[in-house]
MISELUM-605067 format. One record per residue: residue in one letter; y, x, z of N, C-alpha, C, O in turn. Coordinates in steps of 0.02 Angstrom, whole numbers, plus 50000, padded with zeros to 5 digits. Example, Ala and Ser with C-alpha at 12.3 -4.5 7.8 and 13.67 -1.06 7.14 Angstrom:
REM residues 2
A497165066050390497755061550390498355066050390498345071250423
S498885064250354499475068450357500025064550394500575067050402
This chain:
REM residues 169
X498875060650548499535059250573499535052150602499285047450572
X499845051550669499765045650699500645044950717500975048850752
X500915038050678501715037350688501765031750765501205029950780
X502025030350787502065027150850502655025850893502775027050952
X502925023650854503815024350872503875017650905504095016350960
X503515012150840503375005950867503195003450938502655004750964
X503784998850974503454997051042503104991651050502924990351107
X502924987050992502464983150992502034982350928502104986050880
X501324974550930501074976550881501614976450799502044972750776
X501174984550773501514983950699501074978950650500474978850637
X501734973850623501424968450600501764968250531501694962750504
X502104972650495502134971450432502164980550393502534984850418
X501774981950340501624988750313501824986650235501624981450207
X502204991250208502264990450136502354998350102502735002450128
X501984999850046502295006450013502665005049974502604999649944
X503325010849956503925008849920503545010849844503155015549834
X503815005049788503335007349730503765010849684503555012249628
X504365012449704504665018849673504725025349696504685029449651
X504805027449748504775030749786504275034349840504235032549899
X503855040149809503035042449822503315042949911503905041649923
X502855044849966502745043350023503305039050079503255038750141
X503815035950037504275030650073503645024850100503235022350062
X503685023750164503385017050196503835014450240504255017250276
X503635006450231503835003550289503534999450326503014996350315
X503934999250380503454995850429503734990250473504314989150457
X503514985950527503714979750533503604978450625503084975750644
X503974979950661503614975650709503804969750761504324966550754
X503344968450814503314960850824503984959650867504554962050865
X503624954450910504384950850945504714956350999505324956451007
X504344960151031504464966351083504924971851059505324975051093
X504774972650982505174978750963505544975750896506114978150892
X505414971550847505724969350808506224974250758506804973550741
X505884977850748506244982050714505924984350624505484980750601
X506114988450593505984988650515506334996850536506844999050562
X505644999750504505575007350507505445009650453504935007550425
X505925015650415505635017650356505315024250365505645027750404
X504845026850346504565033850344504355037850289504085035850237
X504505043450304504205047150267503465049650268503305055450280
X503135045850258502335045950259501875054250254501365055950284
X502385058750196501985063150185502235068750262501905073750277
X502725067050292502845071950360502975067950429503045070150487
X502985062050406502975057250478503625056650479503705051850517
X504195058750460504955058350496505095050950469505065048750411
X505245047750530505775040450510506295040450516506585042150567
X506575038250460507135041050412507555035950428508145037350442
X507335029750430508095023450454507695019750506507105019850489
X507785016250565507745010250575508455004650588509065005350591
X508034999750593508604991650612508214987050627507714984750599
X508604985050697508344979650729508614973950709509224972850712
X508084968850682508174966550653508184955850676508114950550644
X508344958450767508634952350792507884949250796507924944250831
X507164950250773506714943650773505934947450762506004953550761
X505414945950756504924948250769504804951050657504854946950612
X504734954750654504644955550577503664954850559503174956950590
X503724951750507502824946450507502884951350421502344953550401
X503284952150393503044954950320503424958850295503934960650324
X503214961250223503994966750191503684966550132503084965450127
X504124967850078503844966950004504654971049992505204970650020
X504324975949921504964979949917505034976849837504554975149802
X505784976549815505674976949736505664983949700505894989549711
X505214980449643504984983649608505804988149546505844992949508
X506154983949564506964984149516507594988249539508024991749514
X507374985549606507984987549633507854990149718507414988649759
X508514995049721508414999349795508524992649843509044991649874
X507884987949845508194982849930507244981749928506744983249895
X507424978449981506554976350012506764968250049507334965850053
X506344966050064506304957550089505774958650158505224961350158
X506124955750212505684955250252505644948250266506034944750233
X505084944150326505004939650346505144939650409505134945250435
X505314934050455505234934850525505044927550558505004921750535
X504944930850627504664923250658505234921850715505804922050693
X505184920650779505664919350823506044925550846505904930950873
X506674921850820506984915550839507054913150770506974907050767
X507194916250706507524912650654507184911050614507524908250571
X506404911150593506074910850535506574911250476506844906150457
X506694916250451507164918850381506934924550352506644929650371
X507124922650306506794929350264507784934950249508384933950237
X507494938050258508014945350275508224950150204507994955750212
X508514949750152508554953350098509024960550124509624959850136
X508734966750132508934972750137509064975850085508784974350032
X509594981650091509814986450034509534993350062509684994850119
X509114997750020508675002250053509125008050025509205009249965
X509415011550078509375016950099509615015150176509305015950228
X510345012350165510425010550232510395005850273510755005150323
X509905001750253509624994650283510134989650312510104986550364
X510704989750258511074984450286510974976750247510934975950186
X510944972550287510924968150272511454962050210512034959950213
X510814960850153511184959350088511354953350114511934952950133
X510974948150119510654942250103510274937950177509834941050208
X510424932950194509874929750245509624923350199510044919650172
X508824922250188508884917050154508244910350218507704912550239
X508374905750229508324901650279507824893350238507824891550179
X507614891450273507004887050247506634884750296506614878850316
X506274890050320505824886950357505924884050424506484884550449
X505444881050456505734878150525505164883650575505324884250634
X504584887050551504204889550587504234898050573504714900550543
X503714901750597503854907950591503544909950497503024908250471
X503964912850478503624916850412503244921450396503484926950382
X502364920050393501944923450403501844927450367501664933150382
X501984924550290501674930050231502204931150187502704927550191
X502174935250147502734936650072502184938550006501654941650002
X502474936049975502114939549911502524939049842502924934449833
X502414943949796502994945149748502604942649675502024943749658
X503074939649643502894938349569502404941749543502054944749583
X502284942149494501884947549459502654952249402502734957749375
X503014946649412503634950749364504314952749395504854953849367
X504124952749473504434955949511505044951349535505424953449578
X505164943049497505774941149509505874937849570506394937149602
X505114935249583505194928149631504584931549687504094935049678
X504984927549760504494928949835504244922749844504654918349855
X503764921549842503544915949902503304918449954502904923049958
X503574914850001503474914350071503084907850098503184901850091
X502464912350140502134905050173502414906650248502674911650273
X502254900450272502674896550345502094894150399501624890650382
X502154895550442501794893050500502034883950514501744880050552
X502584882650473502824876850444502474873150404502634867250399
X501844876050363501264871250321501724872550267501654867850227
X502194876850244502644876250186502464882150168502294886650207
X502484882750077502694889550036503524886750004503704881249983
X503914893350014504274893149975504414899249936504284905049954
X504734897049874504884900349816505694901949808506134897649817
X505834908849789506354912749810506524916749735506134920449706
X507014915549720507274919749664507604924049674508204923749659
X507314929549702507784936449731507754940649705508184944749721
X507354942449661507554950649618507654947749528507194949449491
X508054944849506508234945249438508294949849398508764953549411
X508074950849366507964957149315508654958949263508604954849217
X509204962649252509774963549234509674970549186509344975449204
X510034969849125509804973949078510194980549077510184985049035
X510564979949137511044985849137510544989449199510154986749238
X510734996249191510325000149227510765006849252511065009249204
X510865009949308511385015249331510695022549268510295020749225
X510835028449286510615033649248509915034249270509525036249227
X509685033049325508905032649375508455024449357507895023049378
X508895019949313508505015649324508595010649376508295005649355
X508805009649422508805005649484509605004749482509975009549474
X509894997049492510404995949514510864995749573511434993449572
X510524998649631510405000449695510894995749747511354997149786
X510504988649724510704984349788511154977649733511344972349759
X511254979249658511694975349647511514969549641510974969149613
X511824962749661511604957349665511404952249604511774953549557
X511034947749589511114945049505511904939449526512214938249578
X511954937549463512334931049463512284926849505511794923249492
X512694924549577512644920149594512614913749574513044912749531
X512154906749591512044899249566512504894649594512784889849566
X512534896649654513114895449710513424899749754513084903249791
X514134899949754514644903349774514094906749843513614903649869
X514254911549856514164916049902513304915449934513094917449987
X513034912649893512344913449885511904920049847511874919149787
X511644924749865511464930149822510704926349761510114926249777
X510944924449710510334921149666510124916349686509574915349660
X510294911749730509884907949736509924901349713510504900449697
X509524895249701509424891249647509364885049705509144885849762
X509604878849678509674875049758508714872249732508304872349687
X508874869649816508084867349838507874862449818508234857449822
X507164862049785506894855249751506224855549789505954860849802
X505994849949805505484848049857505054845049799505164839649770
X504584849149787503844844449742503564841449751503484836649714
X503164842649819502534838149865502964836949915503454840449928
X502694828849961502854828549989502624827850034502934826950086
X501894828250029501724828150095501504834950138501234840250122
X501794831750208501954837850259501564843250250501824848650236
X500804842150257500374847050264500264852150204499884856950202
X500604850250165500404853850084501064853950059501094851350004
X501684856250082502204855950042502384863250014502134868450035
X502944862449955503174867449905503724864349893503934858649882
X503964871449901504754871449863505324874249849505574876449901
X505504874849821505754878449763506524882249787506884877449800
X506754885949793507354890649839507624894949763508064899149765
């Protein structure tokens, strides 16, 4: 099976880890869009353009949303609610494009590296002990730190120098 919907290169692939042949996919500045599929018959099931070139995707492991990255125009990372890919969350940092994502090992925190010489650290999937009948809270947000912020924890700068910086979101 060859999918090809994409009009430019596809630059971000993730499998959903609850959900057996859900994929998604990512592409560049030409088509910019976030495609979900059904892997085991090819049908793509949602897309959304997503305004910017998409560079990554990381789904949680907790809850029905996924995280993408992007590069121009906004370098931001994009918090989605998965079924109908509307947009939860924009979370903003970097000054360059956002190349990579990668997820906790306990599913809570993203870091994001930057074509900026920066990682940052993201508290986006909080773990909440209430659970709907399936397990998944499907999109619900944790406790905001600040008013109309979805989780997020204000910014502390560790290193300071340019080429090697971290910090904390």
């Amino acid at each position: 099976m060859i999918l090809d919907q994409h009009i430019a290169a596809v630059k971000a692939v993730a499998w959903c880890p609850w959900q057996r042949n859900i994929l998604a996919t990512g592409g560049g500045t030409a088509d910019r869009t976030i495609r979900i599929w059904n892997a085991q018959d090819g049908a793509n099931l949602q897309s959304v353009d997503t305004g910017s070139q998409v560079c990554a995707i990381q789904w949680s492991s907790h809850y029905k949303e996924l995280v993408s990255s992007h590069g121009f125009s906004d370098n931001q990372l994009i918090v989605w609610k998965y079924r109908d890919m509307s947009k939860l969350q924009e979370l903003r940092g970097h000054s360059a494009r956002v190349l990579h994502l990668a997820k906790s090992p306990d599913d809570t925190t993203i870091c994001s590296a930057s074509a900026d010489e920066t990682l940052c650290f993201w508290n986006v999937f909080e773990k909440h002990t209430s659970r709907q009948n399936d397990g998944f809270d499907y999109g619900a947000s944790p406790m905001p730190t600040t008013p109309g912020k979805r989780g997020l924890k204000s910014a502390t700068k560790l290193l300071s120098t340019p080429s090697a910086s971290l910090m904390i979101r």
